[in-house]
C-alpha positions as CSV (number, residue, x, y, z in Angstrom):
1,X,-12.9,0.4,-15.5
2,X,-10.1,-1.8,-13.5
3,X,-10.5,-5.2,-13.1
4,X,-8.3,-8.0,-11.5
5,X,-7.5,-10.9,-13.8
6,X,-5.4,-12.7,-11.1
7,X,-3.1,-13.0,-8.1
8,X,0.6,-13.9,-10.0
9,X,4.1,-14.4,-9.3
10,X,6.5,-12.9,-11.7
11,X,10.4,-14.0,-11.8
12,X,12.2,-11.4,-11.7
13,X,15.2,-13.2,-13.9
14,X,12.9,-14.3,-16.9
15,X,9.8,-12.0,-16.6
16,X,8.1,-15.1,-16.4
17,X,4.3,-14.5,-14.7
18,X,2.5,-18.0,-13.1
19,X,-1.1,-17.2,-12.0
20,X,-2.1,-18.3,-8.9
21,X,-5.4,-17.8,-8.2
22,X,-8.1,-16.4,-10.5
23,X,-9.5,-13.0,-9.2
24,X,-12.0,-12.3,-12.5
25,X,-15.1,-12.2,-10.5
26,X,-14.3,-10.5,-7.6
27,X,-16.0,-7.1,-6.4
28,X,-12.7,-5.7,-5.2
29,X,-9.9,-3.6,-6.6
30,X,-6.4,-3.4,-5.0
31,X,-4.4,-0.1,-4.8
32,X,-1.2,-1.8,-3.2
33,X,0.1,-4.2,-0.8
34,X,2.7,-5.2,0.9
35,X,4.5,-8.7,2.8
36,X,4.5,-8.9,6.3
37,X,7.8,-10.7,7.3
38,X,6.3,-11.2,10.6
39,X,3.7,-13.6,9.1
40,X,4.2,-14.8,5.9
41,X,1.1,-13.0,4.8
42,X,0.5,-10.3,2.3
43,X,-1.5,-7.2,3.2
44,X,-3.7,-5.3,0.6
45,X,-5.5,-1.7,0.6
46,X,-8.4,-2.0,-1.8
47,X,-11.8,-0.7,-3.3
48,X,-14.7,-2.8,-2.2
49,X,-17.6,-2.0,-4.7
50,X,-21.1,-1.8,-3.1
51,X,-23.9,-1.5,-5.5
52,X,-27.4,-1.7,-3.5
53,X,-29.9,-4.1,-4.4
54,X,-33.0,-2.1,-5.3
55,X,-31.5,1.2,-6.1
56,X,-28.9,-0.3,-9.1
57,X,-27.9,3.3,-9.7
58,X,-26.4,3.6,-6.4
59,X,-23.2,1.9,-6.6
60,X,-19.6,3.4,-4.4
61,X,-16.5,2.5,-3.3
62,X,-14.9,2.0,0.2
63,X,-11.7,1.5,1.4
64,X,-11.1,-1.9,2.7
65,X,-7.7,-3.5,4.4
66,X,-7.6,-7.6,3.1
67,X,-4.7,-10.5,4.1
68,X,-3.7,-12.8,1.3
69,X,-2.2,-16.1,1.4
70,X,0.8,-15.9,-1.3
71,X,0.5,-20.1,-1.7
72,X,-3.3,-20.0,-2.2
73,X,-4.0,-16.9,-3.1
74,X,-7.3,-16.2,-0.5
75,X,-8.2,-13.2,0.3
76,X,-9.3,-12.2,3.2
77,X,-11.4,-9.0,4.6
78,X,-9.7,-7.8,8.1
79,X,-11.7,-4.0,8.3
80,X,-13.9,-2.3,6.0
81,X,-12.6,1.7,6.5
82,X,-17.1,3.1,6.6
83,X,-19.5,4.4,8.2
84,X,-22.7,2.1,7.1
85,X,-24.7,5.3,8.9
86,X,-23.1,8.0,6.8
87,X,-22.1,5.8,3.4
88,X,-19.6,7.1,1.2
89,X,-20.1,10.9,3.3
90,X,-17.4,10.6,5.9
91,X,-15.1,7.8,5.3
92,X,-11.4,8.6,5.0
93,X,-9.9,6.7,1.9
94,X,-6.5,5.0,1.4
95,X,-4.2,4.8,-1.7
96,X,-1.5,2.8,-0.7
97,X,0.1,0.1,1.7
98,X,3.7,-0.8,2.9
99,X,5.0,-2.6,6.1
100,X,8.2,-2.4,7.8
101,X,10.0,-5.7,9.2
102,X,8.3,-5.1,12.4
103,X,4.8,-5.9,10.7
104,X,3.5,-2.2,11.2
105,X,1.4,-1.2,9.3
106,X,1.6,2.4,6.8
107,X,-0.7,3.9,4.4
108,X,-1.6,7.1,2.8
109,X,-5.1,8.7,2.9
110,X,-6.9,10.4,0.1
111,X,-5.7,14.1,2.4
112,X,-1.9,12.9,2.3
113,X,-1.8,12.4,6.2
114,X,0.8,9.0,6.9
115,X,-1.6,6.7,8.8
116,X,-0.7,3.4,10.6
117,X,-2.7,0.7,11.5
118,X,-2.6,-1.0,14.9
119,X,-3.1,-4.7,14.6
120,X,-3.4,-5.7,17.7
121,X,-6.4,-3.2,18.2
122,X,-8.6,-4.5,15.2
123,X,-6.5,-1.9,13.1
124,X,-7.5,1.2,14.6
125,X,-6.0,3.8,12.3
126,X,-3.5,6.0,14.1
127,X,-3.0,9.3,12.4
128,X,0.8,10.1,12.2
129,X,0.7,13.5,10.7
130,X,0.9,15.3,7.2
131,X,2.9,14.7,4.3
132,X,2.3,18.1,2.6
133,X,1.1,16.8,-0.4
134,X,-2.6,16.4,-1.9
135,X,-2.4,12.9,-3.5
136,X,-5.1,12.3,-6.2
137,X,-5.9,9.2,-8.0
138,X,-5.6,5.6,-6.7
139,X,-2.5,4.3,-8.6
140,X,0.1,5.2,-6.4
141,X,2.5,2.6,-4.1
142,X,4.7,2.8,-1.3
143,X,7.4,0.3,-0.2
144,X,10.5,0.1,2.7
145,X,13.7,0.0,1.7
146,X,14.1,-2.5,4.4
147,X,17.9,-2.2,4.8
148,X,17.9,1.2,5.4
149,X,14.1,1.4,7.2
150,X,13.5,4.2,4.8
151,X,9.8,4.7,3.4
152,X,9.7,5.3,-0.2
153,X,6.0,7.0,-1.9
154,X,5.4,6.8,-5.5
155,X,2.9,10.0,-5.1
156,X,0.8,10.7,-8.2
157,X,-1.3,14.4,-8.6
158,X,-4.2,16.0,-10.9
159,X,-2.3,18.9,-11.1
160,X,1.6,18.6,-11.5
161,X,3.7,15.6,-12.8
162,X,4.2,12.6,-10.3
163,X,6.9,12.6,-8.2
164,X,8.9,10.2,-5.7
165,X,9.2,11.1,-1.8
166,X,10.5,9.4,1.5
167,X,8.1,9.5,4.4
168,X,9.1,10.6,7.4
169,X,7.4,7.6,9.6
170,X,7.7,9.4,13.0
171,X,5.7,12.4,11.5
172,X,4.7,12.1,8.3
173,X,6.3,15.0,6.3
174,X,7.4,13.8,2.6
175,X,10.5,14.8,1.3
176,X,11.2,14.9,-2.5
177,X,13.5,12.5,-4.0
178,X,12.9,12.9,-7.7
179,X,10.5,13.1,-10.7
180,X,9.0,9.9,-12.4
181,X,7.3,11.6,-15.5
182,X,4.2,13.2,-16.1
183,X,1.2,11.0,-14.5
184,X,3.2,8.1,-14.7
185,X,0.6,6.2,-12.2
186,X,3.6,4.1,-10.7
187,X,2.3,0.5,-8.7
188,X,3.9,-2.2,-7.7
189,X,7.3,-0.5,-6.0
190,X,9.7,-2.9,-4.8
191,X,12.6,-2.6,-3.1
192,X,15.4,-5.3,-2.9
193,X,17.1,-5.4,0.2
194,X,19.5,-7.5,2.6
195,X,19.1,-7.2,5.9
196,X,22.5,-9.1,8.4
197,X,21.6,-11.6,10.9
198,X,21.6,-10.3,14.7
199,X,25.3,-12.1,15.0
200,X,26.4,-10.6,12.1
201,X,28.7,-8.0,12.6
202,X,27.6,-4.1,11.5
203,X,28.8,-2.3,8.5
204,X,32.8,-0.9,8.5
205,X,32.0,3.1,7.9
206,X,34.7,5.9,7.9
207,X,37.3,3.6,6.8
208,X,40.2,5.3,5.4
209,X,43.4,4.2,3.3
């Protein structure tokens, strides 16, 4: 069973962690998230667990899109990704989360289609197209390399060892960059980046001595 202990900070010069806000007793489980330069907020794919009152032996999961305050650590639901008609029969289900510097929203569902979310339309998913891959499990993680724009997957299988992609945003289709080890269930990806001011001047390239 997962469980959150808390929402933390980690330095990433003394591998010191500071807790921020205590998340023992929540009915949620988070696959990824991801900052949203564009407002200072972090996003977060997660499991909502829904176990009915009467019927105890009834209990799922459905996908669920939260923002989270990085000072105060509140979490907030934005969408809930099910049909309360159909249940658990005909909901697609998300894995991971990443947004690009333009606050655009990516995911991957549980058929390995690239899906973004529109915010300004109470996060209707847009379908951008296949990856080629059949993602299982719910550890895996994307992340931008934001200097570059390039989408990076952590992609995790049932069936062959896990495995590292970029994601074609404007259609979907994954392209292998590497292996990362036999179910290695990889979360968390970050990317360090720097990304010039508008007045700064671009990058020398083909320079030759």
């Amino acid at each position: 069973t997962w469980a959150h202990i808390a929402l933390s900070t980690v330095d990433l010069a003394t591998g010191s962690v500071t807790d921020i806000k205590d998340w023992s007793d929540e009915y949620f489980i988070i696959n990824d998230m991801a900052y949203d330069y564009t407002t200072g907020l972090i996003y977060a794919m997660g499991r909502s667990i829904y176990q009915d009152d009467f019927l105890s032996s009834l209990v799922f999961e459905y996908s669920c899109l939260y923002t989270i305050n990085p000072v105060t650590g509140v979490m907030t639901e934005v969408k809930q990704f099910i049909d309360w008609g159909t249940g658990t029969l005909a909901n697609r289900t998300y894995y991971t989360m990443a947004c690009d510097l333009n606050g655009t929203l990516y995911t991957i569902d549980q058929n390995g289609a690239l899906v973004a979310f529109d915010r300004d339309n109470g996060y209707a998913e847009k379908v951008i197209g296949p990856t080629g891959l059949s993602p299982a499990h719910t550890t895996q993680s994307m992340e931008f390399d934001h200097t570059t724009g390039t989408l990076y997957w952590a992609a995790d299988f049932s069936s062959e060892v896990s495995k590292l992609y970029t994601v074609d945003t404007s259609n979907g289709r994954a392209a292998l960059v590497g292996e990362t080890g036999t179910d290695s269930h990889l979360v968390g990806l970050y990317i360090p980046f720097e990304v010039p001011s508008q007045a700064a001047p671009g990058a020398v390239g083909d320079f030759v001595v």
